[in-house]
Steps between C-alpha positions, in 0.01 A plus 500: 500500500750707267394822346669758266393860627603843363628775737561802391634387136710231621360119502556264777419114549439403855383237671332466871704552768785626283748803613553764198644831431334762365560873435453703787100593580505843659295478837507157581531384828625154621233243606221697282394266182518644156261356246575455078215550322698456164503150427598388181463120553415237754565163493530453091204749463640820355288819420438732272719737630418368851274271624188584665391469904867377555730643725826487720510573865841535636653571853745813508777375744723845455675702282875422403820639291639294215857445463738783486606594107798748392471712166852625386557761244812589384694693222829369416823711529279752626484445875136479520365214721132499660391188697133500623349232678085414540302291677137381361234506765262185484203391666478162609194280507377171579217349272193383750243430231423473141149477445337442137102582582350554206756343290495133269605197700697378244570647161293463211742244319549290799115514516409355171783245446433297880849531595590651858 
């Protein structure tokens, strides 16, 4: 099953058993599972913002760093040069289930026309 959920303003489409990135959850410990309540669509079946009894479990393997990035300022013929490098912290997840209780087997156009 795919799904489109919303975490913390940013949208994601995952599928089971898929490895993502996300932004870095404060607290969260590898092994423990971390559940989306926000789902904004399952399967073809999309809510109104989000659709209802669905939800996202995922596995938190660990926390990691992104790639290294520089920012360079600089003023010519002034001898001003700043170089500042940062690192984005991520937390990365594995998608164990995406469960659609409570929401439409198959969307309402599907539904009526007899296509699958």
């Amino acid at each position: 099953m795919s799904a489109v959920i919303n975490d913390r303003g940013r949208q994601y489409v995952v599928n089971d058993g898929e490895s993502l990135l996300v932004d870095y959850i404060d607290g969260a410990e590898a092994g423990a599972e971390h559940v989306f309540d926000q789902v904004m669509a399952v399967d073809g079946t999309f809510g109104t913002p989000y659709v209802k009894g669905a939800s996202v479990t995922a596995l938190i393997e660990g926390q990691v760093r992104g790639p290294k990035l520089y920012v360079e300022k600089f003023k010519r013929r002034k001898d001003y040069r700043r170089r500042v490098g940062h690192r984005q912290s991520y937390t990365k997840l594995t998608i164990q289930k995406v469960s659609a209780s409570g929401s439409r087997a198959k969307p309402a156009a599907v539904a009526e026309s007899g296509e699958e």
